[in-house]
C-alpha positions in Angstrom: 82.4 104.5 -86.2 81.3 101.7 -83.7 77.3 102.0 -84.3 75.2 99.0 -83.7 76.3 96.7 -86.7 79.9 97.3 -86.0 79.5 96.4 -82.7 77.7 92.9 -83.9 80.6 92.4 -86.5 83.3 93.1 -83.7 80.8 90.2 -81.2 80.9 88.1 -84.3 84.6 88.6 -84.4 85.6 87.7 -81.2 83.6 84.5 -81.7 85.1 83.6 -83.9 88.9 84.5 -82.7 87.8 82.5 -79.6 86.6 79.0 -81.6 90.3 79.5 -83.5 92.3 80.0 -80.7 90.7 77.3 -78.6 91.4 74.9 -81.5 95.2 76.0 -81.7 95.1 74.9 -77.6 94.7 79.1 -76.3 92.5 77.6 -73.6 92.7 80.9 -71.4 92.7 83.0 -74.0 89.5 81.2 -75.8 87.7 81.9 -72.8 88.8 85.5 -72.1 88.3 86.5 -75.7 84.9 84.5 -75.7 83.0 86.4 -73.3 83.2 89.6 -74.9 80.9 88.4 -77.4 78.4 88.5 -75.1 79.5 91.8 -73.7 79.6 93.5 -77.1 75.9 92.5 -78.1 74.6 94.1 -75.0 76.3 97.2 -75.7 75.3 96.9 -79.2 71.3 96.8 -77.7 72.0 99.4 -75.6 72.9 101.7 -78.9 69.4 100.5 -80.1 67.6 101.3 -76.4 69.4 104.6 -76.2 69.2 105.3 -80.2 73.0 106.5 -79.8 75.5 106.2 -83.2 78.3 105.4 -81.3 79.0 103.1 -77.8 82.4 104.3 -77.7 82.3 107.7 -78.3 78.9 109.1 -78.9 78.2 112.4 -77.1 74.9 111.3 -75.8 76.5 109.3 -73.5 79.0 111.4 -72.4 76.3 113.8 -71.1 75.1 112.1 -68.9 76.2 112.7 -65.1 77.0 108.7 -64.6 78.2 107.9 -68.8 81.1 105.5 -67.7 78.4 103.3 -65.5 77.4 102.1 -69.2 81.2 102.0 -70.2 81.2 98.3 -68.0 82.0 94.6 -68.6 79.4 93.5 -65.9 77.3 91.4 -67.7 74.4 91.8 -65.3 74.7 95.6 -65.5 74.9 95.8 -69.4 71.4 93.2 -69.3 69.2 95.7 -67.1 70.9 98.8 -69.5 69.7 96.9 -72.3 66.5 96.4 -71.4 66.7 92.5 -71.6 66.4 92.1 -67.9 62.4 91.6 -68.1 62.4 89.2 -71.5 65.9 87.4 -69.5 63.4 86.6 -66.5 61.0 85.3 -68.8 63.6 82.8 -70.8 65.0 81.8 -68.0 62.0 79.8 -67.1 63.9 77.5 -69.9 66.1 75.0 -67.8 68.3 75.0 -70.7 68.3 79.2 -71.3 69.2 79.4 -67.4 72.2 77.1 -67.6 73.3 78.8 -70.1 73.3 82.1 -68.6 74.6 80.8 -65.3 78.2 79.6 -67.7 78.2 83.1 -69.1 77.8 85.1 -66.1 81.1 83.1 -64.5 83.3 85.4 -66.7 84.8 88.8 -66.6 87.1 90.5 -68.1 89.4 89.7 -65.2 90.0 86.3 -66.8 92.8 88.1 -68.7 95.0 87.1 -65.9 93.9 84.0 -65.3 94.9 80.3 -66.3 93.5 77.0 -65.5 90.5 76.8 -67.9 90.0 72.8 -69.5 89.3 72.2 -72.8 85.8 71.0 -71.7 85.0 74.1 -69.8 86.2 76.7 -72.7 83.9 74.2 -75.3 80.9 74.3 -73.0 81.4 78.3 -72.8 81.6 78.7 -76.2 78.5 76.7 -76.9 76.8 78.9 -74.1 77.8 82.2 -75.5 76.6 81.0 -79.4 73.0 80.3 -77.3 73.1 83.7 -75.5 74.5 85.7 -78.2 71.4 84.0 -80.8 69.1 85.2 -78.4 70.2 88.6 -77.8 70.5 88.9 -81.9 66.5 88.3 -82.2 66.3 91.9 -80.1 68.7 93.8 -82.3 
């Protein structure tokens, strides 16, 4: 079952594959892997908005006429669908908040494919994600 805590442990995860994989010089992959993180803990709020068991494979969801519009890696999607969007406009008054969001919202999952990323960049993502993801964690 991937109910609300699993889905933290699985954010908490890739975090942590992503800080190992950067320090074994995965650039790409550290990014790629990284974002998720994010991803996962909105989907993980969404089970808490919703009050669904399951992300994955709950049947609540798959009632619903649009269920794979919530089945998304668009990080600005997953943020109205979690009902962050009005508490996000309110944080981002923080200078430091909004640059942090700004990194984050440069990925998606197309980075799979991708190469190119500096050590620099991927370290300054990282950092971003931890300050997103510890926000999003006070509304779990």
């Amino acid at each position: 079952m991937k109910c609300q805590l699993d889905i933290i442990k699985i954010a908490d995860s890739k975090l942590d594959a992503a800080e190992c994989l950067l320090l074994n010089d995965f650039i790409d992959d550290a990014y790629y892997l990284g974002g998720y993180t994010i991803e996962l803990l909105l989907k993980a709020r969404v089970c808490k908005i919703l009050g669904i068991d399951n992300f994955f494979e709950d049947s609540f969801l798959s009632k619903l006429k649009n269920h794979q519009a919530y089945k998304i890696h668009d990080l600005r999607q997953l943020l109205i669908f979690s009902g962050l969007y009005i508490a996000h406009g309110h944080e981002s008054q923080d200078p430091t908040f909004k640059a942090n969001w700004s990194v984050i919202l440069n990925w998606n999952e197309g980075h799979r494919y991708m190469i190119g990323k500096t050590v620099t960049e991927v370290k300054n993502f990282l950092i971003s994600v931890k300050e997103i993801a510890t926000w999003i964690k006070k509304h779990l």
